[in-house]
N, C-alpha and C positions, 0 to 999 in steps of 0.2 A: 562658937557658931551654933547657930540654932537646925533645927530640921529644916525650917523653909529656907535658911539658907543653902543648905546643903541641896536641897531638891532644886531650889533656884541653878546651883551651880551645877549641877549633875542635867538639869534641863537642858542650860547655856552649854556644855556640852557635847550634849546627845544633839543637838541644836546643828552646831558648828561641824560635826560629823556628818552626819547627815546632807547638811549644805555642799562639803568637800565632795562629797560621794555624790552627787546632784549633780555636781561642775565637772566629774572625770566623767559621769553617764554622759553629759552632754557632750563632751568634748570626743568621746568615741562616738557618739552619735553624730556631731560634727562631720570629722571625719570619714563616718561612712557615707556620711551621706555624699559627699565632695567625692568619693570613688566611684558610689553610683550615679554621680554627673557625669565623671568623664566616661561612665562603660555605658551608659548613654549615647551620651555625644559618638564614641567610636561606632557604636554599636548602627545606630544613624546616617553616619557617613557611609559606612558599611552597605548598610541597606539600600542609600540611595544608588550606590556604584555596583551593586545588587541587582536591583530595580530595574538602571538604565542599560546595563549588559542583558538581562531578560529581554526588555524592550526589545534591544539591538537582534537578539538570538530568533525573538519571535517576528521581526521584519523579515531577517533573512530565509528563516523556514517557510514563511509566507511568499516568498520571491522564487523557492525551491520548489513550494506547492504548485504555483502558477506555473514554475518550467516545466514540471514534472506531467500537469494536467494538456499545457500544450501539447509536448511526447504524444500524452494518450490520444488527444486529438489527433494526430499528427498521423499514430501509428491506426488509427479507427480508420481516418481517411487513407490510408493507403490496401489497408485492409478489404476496405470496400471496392477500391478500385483493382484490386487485385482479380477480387471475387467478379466484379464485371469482366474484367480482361478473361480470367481464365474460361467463364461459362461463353463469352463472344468464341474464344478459340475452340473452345468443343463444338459450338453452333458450326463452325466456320470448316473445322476439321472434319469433323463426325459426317456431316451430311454431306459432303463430297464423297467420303470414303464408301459409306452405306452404298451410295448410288452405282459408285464404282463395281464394286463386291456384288451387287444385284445384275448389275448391265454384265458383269463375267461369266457369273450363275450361269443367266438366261442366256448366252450366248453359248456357254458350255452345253447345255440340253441340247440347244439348237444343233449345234453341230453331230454332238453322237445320235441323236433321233433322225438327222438325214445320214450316220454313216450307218446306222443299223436298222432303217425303216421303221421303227416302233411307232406304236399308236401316240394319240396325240391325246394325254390325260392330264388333267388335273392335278393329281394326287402331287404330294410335296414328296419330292428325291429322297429316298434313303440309299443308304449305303448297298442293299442287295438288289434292288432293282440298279443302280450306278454301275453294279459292276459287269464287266464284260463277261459276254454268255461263250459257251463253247460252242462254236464253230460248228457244230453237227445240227444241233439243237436251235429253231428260231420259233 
C-alpha cells in the first residue's frame, strides 16, 4: 500500500467517524428538541388555565370593588343624613331649652326683685348681688 492509500483510508475513516458522531449530535439534538415541545405545549396549556383563572380572579375583585364602593356610597349617604338629622335635633332641642332657661332666669329676678324691692338694673346677676342680704341691712 502506498501513502495515498493509506491517507485515502485514514480520511475514509476520519470520514465515517465523524459522520457517526454527526448522527448521535443529531439524534440528542432530536430528542431535545421533542422535550422542548412537549415542556412547551404543558407550559401553554398552563398558561392559558393561568390566564383564564386571572381573568376569572380579576372579574370577581372588580364585582368586590363595585360592592365595596356601593358600602362607601351607602355608608356617605347615611353619614350625611345623620349629620342633618343630628344638627335638625340640636336646632329643635337647643332653642326650646335656651328659651326655656331665659323665661326661668327672668322670671327668677322677677320674683326676688318684688320680694326684696331692689332697683330695677340692668347689670347681668352675679352670684353676690343673687344672694340674700341680711335682714338688718337693705
Amino acid at each position: 500500500m502506498s501513502a495515498s492509500d493509506w491517507a485515502a483510508a485514514t480520511l475514509g475513516v476520519a470520514v465515517a467517524v465523524l459522520t457517526g458522531g454527526l448522527l448521535v449530535v443529531l439524534g440528542l439534538l432530536t430528542a431535545t428538541l421533542r422535550h422542548l415541545q412537549r415542556s412547551i405545549d404543558e407550559l401553554r396549556v398552563e398558561s392559558v388555565d393561568a390566564v383564564e383563572e386571572m381573568r376569572a380572579l380579576a372579574r370577581e375583585a372588580a364585582g368586590e370593588v363595585d360592592r365595596v364602593g356601593a358600602l362607601l356610597d351607602a355608608a356617605d349617604l347615611v353619614g350625611q343624613r345623620l349629620d342633618g338629622a343630628s344638627r335638625l335635633a340640636a336646632r329643635t332641642v337647643s332653642s326650646p331649652v335656651v328659651k326655656a332657661l331665659a323665661i326661668g332666669t327672668g322670671t327668677k329676678r322677677a320674683v326676688r326683685r318684688m320680694r326684696h324691692t331692689e332697683p330695677v338694673t340692668s347689670k347681668p346677676s352675679t352670684p353676690e348681688r343673687d344672694a340674700p342680704k341680711p335682714a338688718g341691712r337693705r
